[in-house]
N, C-alpha and C positions, 0 to 999 in steps of 0.2 A: 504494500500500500504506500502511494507520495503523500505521507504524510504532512508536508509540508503546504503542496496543494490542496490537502483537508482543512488546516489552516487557517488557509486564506479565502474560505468559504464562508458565510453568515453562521455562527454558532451559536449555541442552545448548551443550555445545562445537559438534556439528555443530547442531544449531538456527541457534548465532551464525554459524559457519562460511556456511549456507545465507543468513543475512540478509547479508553480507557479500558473498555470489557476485550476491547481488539490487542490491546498491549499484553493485558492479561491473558489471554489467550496464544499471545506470541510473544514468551517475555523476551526474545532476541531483540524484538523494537525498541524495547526499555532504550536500549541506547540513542537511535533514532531521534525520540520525540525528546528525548534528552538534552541532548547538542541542539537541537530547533528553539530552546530555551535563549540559544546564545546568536539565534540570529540577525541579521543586519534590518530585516524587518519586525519593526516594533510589534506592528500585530502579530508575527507569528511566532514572536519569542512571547508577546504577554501571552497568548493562548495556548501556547506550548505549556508555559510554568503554568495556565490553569490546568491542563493534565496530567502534570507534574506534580502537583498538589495532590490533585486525587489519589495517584499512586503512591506518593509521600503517608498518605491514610491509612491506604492498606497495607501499604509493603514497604515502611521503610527502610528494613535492611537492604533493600535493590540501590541503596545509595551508600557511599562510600566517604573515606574522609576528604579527599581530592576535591570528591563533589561539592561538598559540606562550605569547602575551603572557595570554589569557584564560583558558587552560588552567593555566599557571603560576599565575595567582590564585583557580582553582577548588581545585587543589592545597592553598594557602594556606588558603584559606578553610574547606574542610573539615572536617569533624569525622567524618567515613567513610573509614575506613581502606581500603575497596576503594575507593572514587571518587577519593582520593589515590591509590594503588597507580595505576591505571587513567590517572589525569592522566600521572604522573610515564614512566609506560613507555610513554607516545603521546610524551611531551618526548624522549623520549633517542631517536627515529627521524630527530625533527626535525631540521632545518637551525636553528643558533644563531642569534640573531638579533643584529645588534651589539651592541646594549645590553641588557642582561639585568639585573631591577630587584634591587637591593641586599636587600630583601625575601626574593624567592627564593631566593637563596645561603645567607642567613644561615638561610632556612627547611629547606634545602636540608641544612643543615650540624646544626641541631637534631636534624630527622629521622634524622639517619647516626646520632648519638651515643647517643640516646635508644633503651635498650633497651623501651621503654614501645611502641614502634612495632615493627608487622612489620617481621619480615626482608627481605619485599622491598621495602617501603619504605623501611627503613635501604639497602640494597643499590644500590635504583634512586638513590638520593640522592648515594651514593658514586659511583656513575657519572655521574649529571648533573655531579658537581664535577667529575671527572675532563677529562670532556669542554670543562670551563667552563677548567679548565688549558690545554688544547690551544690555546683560542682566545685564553688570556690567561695567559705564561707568568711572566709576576711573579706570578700567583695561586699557581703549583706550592709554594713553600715550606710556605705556611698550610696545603693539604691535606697534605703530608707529614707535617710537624709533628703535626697532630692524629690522624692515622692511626698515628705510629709511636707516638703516647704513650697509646694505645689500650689500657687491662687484657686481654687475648686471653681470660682466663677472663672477663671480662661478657661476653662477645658469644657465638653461636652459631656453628658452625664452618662453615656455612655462608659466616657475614656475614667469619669470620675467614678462609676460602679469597677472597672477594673482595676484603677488605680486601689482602690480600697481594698478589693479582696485579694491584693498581689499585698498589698500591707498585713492583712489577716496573716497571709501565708509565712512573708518575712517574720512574723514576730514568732511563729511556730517552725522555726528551720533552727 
């Protein structure tokens, strides 16, 4: 299948869902719609990572730390707020990798604060730290700190229901 030509077709939740059950079914594509994550059209790299995502759901041992690591710098590099969104919510499936580049944290940590970005790029950003807490518990302070000194009227109550219960969770880690 050109997957890529699928792509650049009008898409649908079950559309994605249907390329998704096709990966599944041939996980040699896994690498395929992989690499399409990283391509030079914006559409077909954001709807790639939506496919990416969903297999990110199921199967995220199908990803590796390389990926972990390339995904993270796709994020970075970005200037598409769905192809970051799409980066960031395949990262939080993943398995952490030990070292996790000083880059992505602190990009990681812009993202959260920056009303200027979605909500669920601030959101999924909060959670990456969270998660970055877990594996490195001298880090907990700094996300508390910046989370409690958080104005609740700049943010959306959304990003403010998560913030709180990434707080819940910090004070139980």
């Amino acid at each position: 299948m050109n997957y890529r030509n699928q792509l650049l077709r009008p898409l649908s939740k079950n559309y994605v869902n249907m390329l998704v059950e096709t990966i599944f079914a041939n996980p040699s594509d896994f690498e395929v719609i992989y690499k399409l994550v990283f391509d030079t059209d914006i559409k077909v790299a954001w709807r790639a990572a939506w496919a990416c995502q969903k297999i990110s759901e199921k199967a995220p041992e199908w990803f590796n730390e390389k990926q972990f690591n390339e995904l993270a710098n796709l994020a970075i590099s970005s200037s598409h707020s769905g192809l970051k969104r799409g980066c960031l919510s395949i990262l939080l499936q993943l398995k952490l990798p030990k070292s996790i580049s000083v880059e992505f944290i602190n990009a990681c940590f812009e993202w959260m604060i920056s009303p200027q970005f979605p909500i669920a790029v601030q959101v999924y950003s909060m959670k990456m730290l969270y998660r970055i807490c877990e594996m490195e518990p001298n880090f907990k302070p700094e996300i508390k700190a910046y989370l409690e000194n958080m104005v609740q009227e700049d943010y959306s109550l959304g990003f403010n229901s998560a913030r709180n219960n990434i707080l819940k969770l910090l004070n139980n880690i």
